[in-house]
N, C-alpha and C positions, 0 to 999 in steps of 0.2 A: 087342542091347544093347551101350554101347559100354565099359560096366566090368563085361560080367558077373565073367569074370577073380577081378574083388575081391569082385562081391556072393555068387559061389559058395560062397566061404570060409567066412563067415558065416550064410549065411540058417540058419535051422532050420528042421524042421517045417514041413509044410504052412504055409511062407511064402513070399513072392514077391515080386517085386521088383514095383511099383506104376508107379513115376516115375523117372525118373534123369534127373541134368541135372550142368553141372558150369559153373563161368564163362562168363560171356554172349560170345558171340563178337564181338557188336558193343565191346563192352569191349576182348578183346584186341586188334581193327584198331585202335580207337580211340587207345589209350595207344602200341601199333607205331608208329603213325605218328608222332605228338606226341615220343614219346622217341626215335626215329630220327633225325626232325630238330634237335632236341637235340643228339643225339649227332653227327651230321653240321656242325652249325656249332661243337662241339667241337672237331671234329675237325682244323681249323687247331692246336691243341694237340695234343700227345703222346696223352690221355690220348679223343679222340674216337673212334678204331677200336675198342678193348677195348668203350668202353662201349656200342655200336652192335652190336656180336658178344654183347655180355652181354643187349643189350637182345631182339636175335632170335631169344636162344634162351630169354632165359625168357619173355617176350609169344608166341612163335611153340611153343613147345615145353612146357616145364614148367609153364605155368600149364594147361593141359588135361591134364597128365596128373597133377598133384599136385592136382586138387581134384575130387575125384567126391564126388557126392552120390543120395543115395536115398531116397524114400517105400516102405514096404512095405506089406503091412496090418497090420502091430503096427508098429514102430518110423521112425524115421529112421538114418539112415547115412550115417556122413560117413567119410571118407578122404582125406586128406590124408598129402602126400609124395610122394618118388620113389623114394632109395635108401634114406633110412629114413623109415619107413611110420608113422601114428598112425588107428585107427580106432575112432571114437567113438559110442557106439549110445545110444538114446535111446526108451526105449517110451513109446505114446502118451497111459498112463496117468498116467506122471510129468510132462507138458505142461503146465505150468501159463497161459500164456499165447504168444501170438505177436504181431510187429508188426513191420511194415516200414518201412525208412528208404533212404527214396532222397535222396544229395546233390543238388545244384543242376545240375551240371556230367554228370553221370553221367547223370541224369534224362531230360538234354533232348537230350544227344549220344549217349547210350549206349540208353536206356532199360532202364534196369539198376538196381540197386539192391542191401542186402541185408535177409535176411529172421533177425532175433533172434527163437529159441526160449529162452524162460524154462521153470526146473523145479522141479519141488520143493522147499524145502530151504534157498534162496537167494533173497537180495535183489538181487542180480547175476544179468548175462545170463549165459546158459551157453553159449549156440551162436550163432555168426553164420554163415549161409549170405551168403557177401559175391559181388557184382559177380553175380549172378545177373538172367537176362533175364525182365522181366515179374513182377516181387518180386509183387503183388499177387495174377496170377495163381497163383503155387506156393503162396501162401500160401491162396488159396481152396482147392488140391488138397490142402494138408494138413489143414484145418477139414474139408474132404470127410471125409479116411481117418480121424479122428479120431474125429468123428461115426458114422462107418460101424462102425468100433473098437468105440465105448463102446456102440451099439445091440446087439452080437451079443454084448459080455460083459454083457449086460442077462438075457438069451434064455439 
């Protein structure tokens, strides 16, 4: 796993890590490129080098490591950050719905999207898993763990 790192911190109990994923990687070539070249026909200006260096290190760099995400068999787990950290847990009983939104652009060049978890509590979304590859698919794996969830706290 490539955050166990973070999920060790947190799991409890007889829990486990299920699924982990973190931004689509077709996402970050995707946007490298596009805001590279931005930045490169900036870069006739002062201000094109900075943002070509800012662009490579967060498309190439920080966006893998500030956005880990996780399926368990109880909850979801997000994390987000680098030097300061925010991680946000979410068990599968408070789930009140899910649904995915893929933009236009994303869609057809990325195949990416993101996956909104609603909760209890709220008329508002509470979690976006954004720029995630195959949104439909994570979202069947989480109706999986969910379903699987709710049968064994049945039992």
């Amino acid at each position: 796993m490539q955050y166990e790192h973070i999920w060790k911190k947190v799991l409890a109990d007889h829990e486990e890590v299920v699924y982990e994923f973190s931004v689509s990687q077709n996402y970050i070539i995707f946007c490298t490129i596009i805001y590279s070249l931005f930045s490169l026909v900036l870069s006739i200006f002062i201000i094109g080098i900075p943002l070509l260096l800012y662009v490579l290190f967060y498309y190439l760099f920080y966006i893998k490591v500030a956005n880990a995400y996780a399926f368990t068999n109880k909850r979801i787990l997000i994390h987000k950050g680098w030097l300061t950290t925010v991680l946000t847990s979410v068990d599968f009983n408070k789930i009140t719905d899910t649904y995915v939104v893929e933009p236009f652009l994303q869609r057809v060049f990325t195949k990416s999207g993101n996956l909104v978890v609603n909760t209890a509590g709220t008329d508002l979304y509470e979690i976006i898993l954004r720029d995630v590859d195959s949104p439909y698919e994570v979202k069947k794996k989480l109706d999986e763990l969910i379903d699987k969830s709710e049968q064994e706290s049945e039992t």
